[in-house]
C-alpha positions in Angstrom: 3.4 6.7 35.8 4.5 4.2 32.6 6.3 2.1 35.3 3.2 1.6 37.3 0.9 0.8 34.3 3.9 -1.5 32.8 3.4 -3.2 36.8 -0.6 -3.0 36.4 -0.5 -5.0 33.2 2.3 -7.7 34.6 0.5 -8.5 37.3 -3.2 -8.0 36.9 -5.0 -9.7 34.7 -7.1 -8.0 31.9 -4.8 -5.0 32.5 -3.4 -3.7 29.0 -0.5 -1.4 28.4 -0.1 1.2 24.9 3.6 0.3 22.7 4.6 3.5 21.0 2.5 2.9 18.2 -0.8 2.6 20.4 -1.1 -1.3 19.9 -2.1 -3.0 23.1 -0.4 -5.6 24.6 -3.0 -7.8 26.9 -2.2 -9.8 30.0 -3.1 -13.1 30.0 -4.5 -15.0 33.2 -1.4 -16.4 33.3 1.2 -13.5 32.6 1.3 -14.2 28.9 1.4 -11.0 26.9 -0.5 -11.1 23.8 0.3 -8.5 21.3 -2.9 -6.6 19.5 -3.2 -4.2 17.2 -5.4 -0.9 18.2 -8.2 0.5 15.3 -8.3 4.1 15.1 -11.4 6.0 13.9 -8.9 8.5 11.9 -6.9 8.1 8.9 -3.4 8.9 8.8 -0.6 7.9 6.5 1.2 4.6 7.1 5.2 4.7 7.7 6.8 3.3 4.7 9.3 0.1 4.9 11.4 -1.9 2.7 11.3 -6.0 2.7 13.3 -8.4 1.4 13.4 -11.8 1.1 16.8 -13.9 -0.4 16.9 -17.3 -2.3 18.9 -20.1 -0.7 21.9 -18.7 -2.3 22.0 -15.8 -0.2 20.3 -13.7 -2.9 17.9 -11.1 -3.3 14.9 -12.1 -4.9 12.7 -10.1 -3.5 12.2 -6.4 -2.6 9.2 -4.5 -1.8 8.6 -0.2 -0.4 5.5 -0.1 1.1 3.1 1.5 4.0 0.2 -0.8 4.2 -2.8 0.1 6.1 -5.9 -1.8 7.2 -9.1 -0.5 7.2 -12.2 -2.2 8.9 -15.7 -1.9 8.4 -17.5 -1.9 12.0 -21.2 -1.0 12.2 -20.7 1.1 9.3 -18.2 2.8 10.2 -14.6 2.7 9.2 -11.6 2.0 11.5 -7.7 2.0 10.6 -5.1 0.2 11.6 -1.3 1.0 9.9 1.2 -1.5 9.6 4.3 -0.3 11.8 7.9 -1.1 9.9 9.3 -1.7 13.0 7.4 -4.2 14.4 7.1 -6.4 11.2 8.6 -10.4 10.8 9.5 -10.8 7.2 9.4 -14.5 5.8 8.8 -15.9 2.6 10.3 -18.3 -0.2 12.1 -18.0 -3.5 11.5 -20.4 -6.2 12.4 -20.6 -10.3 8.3 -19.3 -10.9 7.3 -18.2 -7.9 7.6 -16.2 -4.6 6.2 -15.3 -1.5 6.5 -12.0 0.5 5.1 -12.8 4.1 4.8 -9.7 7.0 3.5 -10.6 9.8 3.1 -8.8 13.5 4.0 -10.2 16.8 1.5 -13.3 17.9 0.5 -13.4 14.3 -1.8 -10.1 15.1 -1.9 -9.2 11.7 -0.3 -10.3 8.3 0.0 -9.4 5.1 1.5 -11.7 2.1 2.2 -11.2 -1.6 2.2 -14.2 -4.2 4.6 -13.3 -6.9 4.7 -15.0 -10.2 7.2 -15.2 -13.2 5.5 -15.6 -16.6 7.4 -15.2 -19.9 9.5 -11.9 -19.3 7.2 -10.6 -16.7 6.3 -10.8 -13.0 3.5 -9.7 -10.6 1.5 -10.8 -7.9 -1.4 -13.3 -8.3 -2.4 -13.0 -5.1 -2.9 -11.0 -1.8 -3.4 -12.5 1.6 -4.2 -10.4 4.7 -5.2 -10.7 8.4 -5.9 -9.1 11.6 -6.6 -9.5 15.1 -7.8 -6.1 16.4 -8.5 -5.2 19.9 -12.3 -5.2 20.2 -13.3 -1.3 19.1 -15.5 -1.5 22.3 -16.2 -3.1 26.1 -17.8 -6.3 25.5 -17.7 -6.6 22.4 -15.9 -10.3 21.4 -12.5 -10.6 19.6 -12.7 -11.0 15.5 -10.0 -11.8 13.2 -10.1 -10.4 10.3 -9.4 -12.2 6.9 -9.6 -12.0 3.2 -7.4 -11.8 -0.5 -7.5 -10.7 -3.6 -6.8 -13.0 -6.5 -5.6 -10.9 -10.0 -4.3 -12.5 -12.7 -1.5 -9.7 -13.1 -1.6 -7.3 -9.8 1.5 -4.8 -9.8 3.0 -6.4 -13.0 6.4 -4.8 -14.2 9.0 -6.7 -16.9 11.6 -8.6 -15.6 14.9 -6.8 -14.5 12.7 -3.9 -13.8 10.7 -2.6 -10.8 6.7 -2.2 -10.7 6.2 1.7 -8.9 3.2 2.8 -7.9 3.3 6.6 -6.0 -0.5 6.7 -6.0 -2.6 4.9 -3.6 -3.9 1.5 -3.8 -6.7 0.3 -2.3 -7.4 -3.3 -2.1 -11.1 -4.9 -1.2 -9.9 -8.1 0.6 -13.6 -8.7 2.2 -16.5 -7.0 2.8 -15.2 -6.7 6.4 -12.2 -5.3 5.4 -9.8 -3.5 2.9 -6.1 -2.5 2.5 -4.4 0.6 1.4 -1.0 0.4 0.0 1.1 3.5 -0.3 4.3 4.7 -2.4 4.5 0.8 -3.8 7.4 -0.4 -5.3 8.2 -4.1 -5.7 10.7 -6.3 -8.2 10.7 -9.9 -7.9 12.9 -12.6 -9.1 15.9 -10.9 -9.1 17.4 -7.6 -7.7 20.6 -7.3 -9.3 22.7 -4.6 -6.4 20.0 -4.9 -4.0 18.8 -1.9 -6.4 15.7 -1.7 -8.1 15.5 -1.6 -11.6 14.1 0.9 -14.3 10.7 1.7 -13.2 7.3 0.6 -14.8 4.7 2.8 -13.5 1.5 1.9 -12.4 -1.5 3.4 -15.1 -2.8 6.3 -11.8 0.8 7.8 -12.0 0.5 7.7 -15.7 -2.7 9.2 -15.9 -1.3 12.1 -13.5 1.6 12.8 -15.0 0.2 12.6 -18.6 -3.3 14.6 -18.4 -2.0 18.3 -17.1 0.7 18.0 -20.4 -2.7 16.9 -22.6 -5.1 19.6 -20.8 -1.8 21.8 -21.4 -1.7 21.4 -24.7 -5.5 21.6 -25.3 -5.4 24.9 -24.2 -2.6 26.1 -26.1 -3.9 24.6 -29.4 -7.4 26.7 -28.7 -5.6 29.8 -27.8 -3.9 29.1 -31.3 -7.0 29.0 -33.1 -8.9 31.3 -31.5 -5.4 34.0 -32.6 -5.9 32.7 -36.0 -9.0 33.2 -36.5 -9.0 37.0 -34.9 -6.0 37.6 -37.4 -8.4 35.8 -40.5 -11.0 38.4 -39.7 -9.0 41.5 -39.2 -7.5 41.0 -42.3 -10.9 40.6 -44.2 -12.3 43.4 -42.6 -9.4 45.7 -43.7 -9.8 44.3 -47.3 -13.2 45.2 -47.3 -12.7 49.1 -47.8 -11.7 50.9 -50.7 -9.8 53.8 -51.3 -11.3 57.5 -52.1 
């Protein structure tokens, strides 16, 4: 059955056939095939991969851990497209103050970049660049791209020598068309001494998870201690009360 479909969409135009991570790869007029990513109405959790990128001394300057995941507004409606490890072209440059992370899908179908920025003893990304060239959601309906950024003055900012993590979801409004999710970040830029990140700064959601429960924690132990010190205070002034016959 696959090797008749994979026949179908060589020779018959307008034919498409599914990779193994549903995108769609359509047959051109003229036999081209045209990589394009599929949107799915459901949201599951994007694979994770690690980029790098190297100066032109052979050496690292740039590593990133990522899933990405696009999410498109359609109608109302939300659809979701994640970024598949395997299938990703990393590019990008190293320079004294400043670096580029660049993934990109087959027949530029979707893209994702990260600006980094060295400032004093601290980097992080300025800015974030996406794109993406869908399959239309429905028959008939005309091909879109996709596009949008963010622009921060100190996105995913960790000291230098160490490593910017972020295990809680980030979710990034690029246009009003679109939006990206980034999952169990970690990034270091301008120098990855090993190949190994550095100490970790964490982002302030991790922080604010790890941190509450120990504050609620001790909250409630510090009541608990009152409220027994103050049953004890009146016990022992009830039992002074009484006199002796």
């Amino acid at each position: 059955m696959d090797v008749c479909l994979l026949f179908l969409a060589a020779f018959i135009p307008g034919v498409h056939s599914l990779g193994n991570d549903n995108s769609v790869v359509a047959a051109s007029s003229f036999g081209a095939h045209i990589y394009r990513p599929v949107l799915r109405p459901l949201d599951v959790l994007p694979l994770i991969g690690t980029y790098t990128v190297t100066n032109p001394r052979g050496e690292l300057c740039v590593k990133a851990t990522l899933g990405a995941q696009y999410i498109v507004i359609i109608k109302k409606k939300s659809w979701f497209f994640n970024l598949d490890p395997l299938r990703v072209h990393v590019s990008g440059s190293c320079r004294r103050e400043s670096a580029v992370l660049s993934l990109t899908l087959p027949d530029h179908a979707a893209s994702l970049q990260f600006t980094f920025k060295k400032e004093k003893n601290q980097f992080h990304v300025t800015k974030l660049t996406a794109s993406l060239s869908p399959r239309p959601v429905c028959f008939g309906c005309a091909n879109k791209t996709y596009l949008g950024s963010v622009s921060h003055g100190k996105l995913f900012a960790a000291s230098y020598g160490r490593s910017f993590r972020c295990k809680s979801t980030n979710v990034l409004q690029t246009s009003s068309e679109m939006s990206i999710k980034l999952v169990f970040l970690q990034m270091q830029a301008f120098g990855v001494p090993g190949g190994h990140y550095g100490e970790v700064d964490e982002c302030l959601a991790d922080y604010n998870q790890r941190i509450i429960p120990i504050i609620l924690w001790a909250v409630a132990v510090g009541l608990l201690m009152i409220a027994l010190l103050t049953f004890l205070l009146l016990k022992e002034n009830r039992t002074g009360g009484y006199e002796r016959l």
